[in-house]
N, C-alpha and C positions, 0 to 999 in steps of 0.2 A: 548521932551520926547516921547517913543513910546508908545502907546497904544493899547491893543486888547479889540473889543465887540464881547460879545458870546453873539448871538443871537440863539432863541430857540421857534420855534413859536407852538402855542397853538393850539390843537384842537376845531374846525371842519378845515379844511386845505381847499382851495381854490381847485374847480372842475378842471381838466384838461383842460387848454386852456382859462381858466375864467384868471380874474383881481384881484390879490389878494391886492383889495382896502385896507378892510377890515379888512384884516388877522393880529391878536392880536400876540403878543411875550412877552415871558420871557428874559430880558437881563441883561448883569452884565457888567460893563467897568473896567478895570484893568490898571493900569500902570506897567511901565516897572517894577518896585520890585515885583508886583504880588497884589499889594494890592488894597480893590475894592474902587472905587473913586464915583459909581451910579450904582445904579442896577433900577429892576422893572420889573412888573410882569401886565402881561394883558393892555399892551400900544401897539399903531400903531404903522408903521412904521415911520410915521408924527411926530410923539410924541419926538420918538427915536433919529431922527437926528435934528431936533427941539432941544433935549439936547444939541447934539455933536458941535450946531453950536454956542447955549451961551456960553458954554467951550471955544471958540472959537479954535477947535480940527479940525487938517487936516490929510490925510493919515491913519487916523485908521485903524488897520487891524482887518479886520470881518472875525469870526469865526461862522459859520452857523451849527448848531447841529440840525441833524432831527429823527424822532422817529428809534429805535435800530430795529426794526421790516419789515425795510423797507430794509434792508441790511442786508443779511447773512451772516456768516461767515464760511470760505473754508479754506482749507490746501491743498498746491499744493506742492508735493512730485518733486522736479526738480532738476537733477545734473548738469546743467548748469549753469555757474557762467557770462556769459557774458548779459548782460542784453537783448541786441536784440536777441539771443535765450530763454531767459526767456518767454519775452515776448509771440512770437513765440509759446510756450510747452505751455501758462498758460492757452488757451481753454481746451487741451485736457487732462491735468491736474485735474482741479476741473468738468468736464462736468458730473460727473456722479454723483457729489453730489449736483447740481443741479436741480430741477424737473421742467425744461421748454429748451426750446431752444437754446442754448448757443448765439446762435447769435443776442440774441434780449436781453441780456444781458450786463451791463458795467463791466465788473471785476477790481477792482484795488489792486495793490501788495503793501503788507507791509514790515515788517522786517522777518530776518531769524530764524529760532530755529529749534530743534533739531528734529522736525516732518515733519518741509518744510518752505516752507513761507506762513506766513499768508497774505489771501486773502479777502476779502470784494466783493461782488457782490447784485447787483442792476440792477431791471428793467431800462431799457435806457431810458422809458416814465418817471418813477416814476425821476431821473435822471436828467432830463430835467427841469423837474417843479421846481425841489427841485434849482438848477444852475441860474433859471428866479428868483425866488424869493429872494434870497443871491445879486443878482448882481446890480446893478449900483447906490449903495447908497449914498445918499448926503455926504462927508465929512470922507465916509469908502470904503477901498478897500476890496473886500474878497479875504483873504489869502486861505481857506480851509472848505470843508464839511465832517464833522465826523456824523458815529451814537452816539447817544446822551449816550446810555451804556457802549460803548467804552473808557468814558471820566472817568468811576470810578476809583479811586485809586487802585492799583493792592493792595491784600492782597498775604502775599509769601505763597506759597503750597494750595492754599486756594480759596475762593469765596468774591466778594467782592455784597452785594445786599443795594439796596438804596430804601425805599418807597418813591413813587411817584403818593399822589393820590389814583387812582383804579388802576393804573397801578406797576407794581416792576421793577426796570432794575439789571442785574446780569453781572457779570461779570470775568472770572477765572485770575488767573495767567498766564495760560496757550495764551491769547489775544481774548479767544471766548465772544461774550457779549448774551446778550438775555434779553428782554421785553417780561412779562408777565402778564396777572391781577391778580391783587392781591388776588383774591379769590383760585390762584390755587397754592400759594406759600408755605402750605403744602403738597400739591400731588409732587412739585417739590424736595421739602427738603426729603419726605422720598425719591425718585429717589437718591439722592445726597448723603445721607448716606448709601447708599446699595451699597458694593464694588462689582467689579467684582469675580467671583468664584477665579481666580488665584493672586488675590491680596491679601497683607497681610494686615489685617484690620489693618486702624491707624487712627489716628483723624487728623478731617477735620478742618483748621481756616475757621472761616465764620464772618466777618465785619457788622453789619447790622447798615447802617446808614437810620435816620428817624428825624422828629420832638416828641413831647411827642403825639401832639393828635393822629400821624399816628401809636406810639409804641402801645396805648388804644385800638385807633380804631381795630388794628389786632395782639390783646393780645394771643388771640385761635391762631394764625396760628405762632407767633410766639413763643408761648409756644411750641409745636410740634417742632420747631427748637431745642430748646433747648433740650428738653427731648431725643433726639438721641444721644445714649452715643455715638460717633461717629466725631459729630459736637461739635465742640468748638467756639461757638457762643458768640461775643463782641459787644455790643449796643456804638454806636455812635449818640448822639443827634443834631440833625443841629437847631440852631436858626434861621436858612434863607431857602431860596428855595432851591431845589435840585441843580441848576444851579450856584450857585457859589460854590458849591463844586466840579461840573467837569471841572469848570472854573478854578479851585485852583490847580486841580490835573491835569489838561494837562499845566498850565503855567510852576508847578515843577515838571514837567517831571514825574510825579507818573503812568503815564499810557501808555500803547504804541497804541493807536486809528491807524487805517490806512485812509488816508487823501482819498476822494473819485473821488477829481479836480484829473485827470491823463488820460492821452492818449486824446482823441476825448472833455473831458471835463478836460484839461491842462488850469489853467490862466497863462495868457500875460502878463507879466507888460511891461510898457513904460517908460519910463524915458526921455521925450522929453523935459524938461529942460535941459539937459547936453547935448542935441543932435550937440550943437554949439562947444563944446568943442573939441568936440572927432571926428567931420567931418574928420580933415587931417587923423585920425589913420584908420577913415570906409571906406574912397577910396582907402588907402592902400588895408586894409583885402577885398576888391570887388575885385580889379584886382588880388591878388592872390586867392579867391573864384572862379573866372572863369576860370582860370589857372585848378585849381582844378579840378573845374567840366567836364574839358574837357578829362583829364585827365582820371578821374572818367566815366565819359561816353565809352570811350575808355575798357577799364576795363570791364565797365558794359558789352557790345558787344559784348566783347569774352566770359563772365561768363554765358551770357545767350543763346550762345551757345552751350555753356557745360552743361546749363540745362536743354535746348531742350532735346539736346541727353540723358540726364539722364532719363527724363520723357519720350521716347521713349523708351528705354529698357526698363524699371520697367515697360509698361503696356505692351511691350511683354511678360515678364515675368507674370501676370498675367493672359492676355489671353491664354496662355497656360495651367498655373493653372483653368480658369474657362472662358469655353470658349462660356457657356449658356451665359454671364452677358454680356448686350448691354448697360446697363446704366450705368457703372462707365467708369469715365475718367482719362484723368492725375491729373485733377484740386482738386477731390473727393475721386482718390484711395487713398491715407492715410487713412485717415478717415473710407472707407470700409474696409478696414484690419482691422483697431485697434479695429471694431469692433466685424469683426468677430472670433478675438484672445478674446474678451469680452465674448462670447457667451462661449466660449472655457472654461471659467473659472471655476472651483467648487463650490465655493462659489459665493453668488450673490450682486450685487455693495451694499458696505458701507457706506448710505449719512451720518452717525456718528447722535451721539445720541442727539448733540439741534438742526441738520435739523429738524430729524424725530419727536421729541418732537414739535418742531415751526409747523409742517403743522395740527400735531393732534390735537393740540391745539386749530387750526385754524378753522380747519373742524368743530371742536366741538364746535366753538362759533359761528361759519354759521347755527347750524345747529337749524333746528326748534323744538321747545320746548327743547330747552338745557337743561331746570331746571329738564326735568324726567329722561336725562342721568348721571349716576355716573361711573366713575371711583375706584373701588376698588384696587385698586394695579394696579404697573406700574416697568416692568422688562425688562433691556437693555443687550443685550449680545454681548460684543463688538468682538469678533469670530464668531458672525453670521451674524454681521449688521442687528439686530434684535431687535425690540422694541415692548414690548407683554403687552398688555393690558387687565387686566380683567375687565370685563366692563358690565352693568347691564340696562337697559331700560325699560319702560312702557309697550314696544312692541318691535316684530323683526322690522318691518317697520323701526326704528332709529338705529336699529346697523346696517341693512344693509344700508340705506342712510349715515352711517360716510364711510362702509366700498367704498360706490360708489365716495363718496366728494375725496377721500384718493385716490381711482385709477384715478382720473380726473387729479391730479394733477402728474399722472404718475410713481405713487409709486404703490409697490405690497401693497397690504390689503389684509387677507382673516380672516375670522370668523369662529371658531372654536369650539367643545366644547359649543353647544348651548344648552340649560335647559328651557325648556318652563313653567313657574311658572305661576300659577294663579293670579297673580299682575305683568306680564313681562313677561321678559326672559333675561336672561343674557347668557356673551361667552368669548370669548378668541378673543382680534383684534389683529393679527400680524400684525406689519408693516417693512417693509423696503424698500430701494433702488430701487427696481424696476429692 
């Protein structure tokens, strides 16, 4: 019988490049019907295969879920249907709803729908660590690393949010997720029932799955859910941890998560048991493989002659256009074009409204003495790629250090409409794109 563990490990998470002796997990083991056979919550990894081995359980497939927070989610606008041009367009695709270097980045593609394909992007360090700690487990293979909000059951037209803790994870129809803390999941909800100007007001489904103490503990925030004539908010009780509910809803398909193992972090499998089997058929497919490749070499020699000569017209054609620029090449002129057709544009880049929500958020829990900043209102305009923040502090000193955290990360900020009060000052944070 098959089996999958969602593993799902716990905070504080091992330093980069350390040993994660230590490192505690939340896991749930499922059989092939879906139903849970052992779970557990704040056990090693010692602990865990230590189960799988009294089971006397081989081949497991490991499902490694890591905070939602650590992976953003992209929409990459592509008319390409061949996959090696996918590939190819998907930097220059998501690169602007991005706020870092594209290339220090892992991107991985999901399914298609009617805005683009859904994208998932991750630091390549953070990437790495998460890939070392999933891999070579006693008695499990890992099949796949999801963000952990990814894995909520889609609600249709709607939001699907699950308490977790201090933390909330959200997740739309649409395949976008997002982790927040839970202190900020009414400034989120009034955002979510304020339609755009050209939309026809309709009501929102909202799913809100919890245990009873988490529904208690954040009765006020989700009162405010409710009270939005807007949101049509359904209370779901979990009797267990969060994690076998996204365990539940990625086994039956209730969710569409984009798997993060792909390209540079692809698994291998081996199957070096049947390797004896199949010899006569793999000396066949070699000598036809060489066949091929020489073939294909042949091929190759003429193609990249033809794109020598390609790359030699196109940057005479540009040194005629600009004949100041000594630093672009054949290697980089795409990229200085598509740039400077960027600059070109009216309107300024759209990282969309949970980038921009994820980094302010961000900023504003970096920042020092968060507890004297408040948020009054929070307005998205999705024609401006613009997120407008009324916002009120002890001091200018803290709206302008959100508005400095915000341009560090290579986003426009600026501060507007500032009121100097005898207890503060408060303004207007714009943010967008950059």
């Amino acid at each position: 019988m098959s089996y999958r563990l969602y593993v799902r490990p716990i905070a504080p998470f091992p330093a980069p490049g350390a040993e994660p002796v230590e490192q505690l997990y939340n896991w749930a083991l499922l059989d092939a019907s879906g139903d849970s056979q052992a779970h557990g919550g704040g056990d090693t990894r010692d602990a865990i295969e230590q189960t799988l081995a009294q089971n006397d359980l081989e081949g497991v497939r490991l499902i490694g879920l890591i905070p939602g927070e650590d992976a953003l989610f992209c929409v990459a606008d592509i008319p390409a249907k061949q996959s090696r041009f996918i590939q190819q367009a998907l930097p220059f695709a998501v690169e602007e709803q991005i706020a870092q270097d594209i290339e220090s980045v892992h991107l991985a593609i999901g399914s298609h729908s009617a805005a683009g394909y859904r994208v998932a992007a991750i630091d390549h360090q953070q990437m790495g660590q998460w890939l070392r700690l999933f891999s070579d487990w006693e008695s499990a293979r890992l099949e796949a690393i999801y963000p952990d909000a990814a894995l909520l059951p889609v609600t249709d037209g709607g939001w699907s949010i699950c308490l977790d803790g201090d933390n909330v994870m959200l997740a739309s129809d649409q395949g976008e997720w997002l982790s927040v803390q839970s202190r900020n999941l009414a400034m989120f909800a009034q955002t979510l029932a304020a339609p755009p100007s050209e939309d026809v007001v309709a009501e929102v489904p909202v799913t809100l799955f919890g245990t009873d103490a988490e529904f208690e503990h954040l009765q006020s925030d989700i009162s405010v859910l409710k009270a939005s004539p807007r949101l049509a908010v359904a209370e779901k009780t979990l009797e267990l941890i969060p994690l076998e509910l996204l365990a539940h809803a990625h086994h039956h398909h209730l969710c569409h998560p984009i798997n993060l193992c792909q390209g540079t972090y692809s698994l291998k499998r081996e199957s070096s048991g049947l390797f004896g089997v199949w010899k006569p058929l793999i000396a066949v497919a070699s000598l036809w493989f060489v066949i091929q490749v020489a073939v294909e070499v042949g091929f190759g020699y003429y193609h990249t002659q033809q794109a020598e000569q390609a790359r030699a017209q196109a940057m005479e054609i540009y040194r005629n256009a600009f004949p100041g620029d000594t630093r672009t090449h054949a290697g980089n002129v795409r990229r200085v074009v598509q740039g400077q057709l960027n600059q070109l544009q009216e309107s300024g880049t759209d990282a969309g409204f949970i980038a921009l929500m994820k980094y302010t958020g961000s900023e504003y829990s970096n920042l020092s003495g968060a507890g004297s900043v408040v948020f009054n209102s929070v307005n998205y305009s999705q024609s401006r790629g613009e997120l407008v923040v009324d916002v009120r502090a002890d001091s200018y000193d803290k709206l302008s250090a959100l508005r400095t955290g915000l341009s560090g990360k290579g986003l426009e900020a600026q501060i507007g409409s500032v009121v100097n009060e005898p207890d503060g000052a408060r303004g207007r944070l714009t943010v967008s794109g950059g």
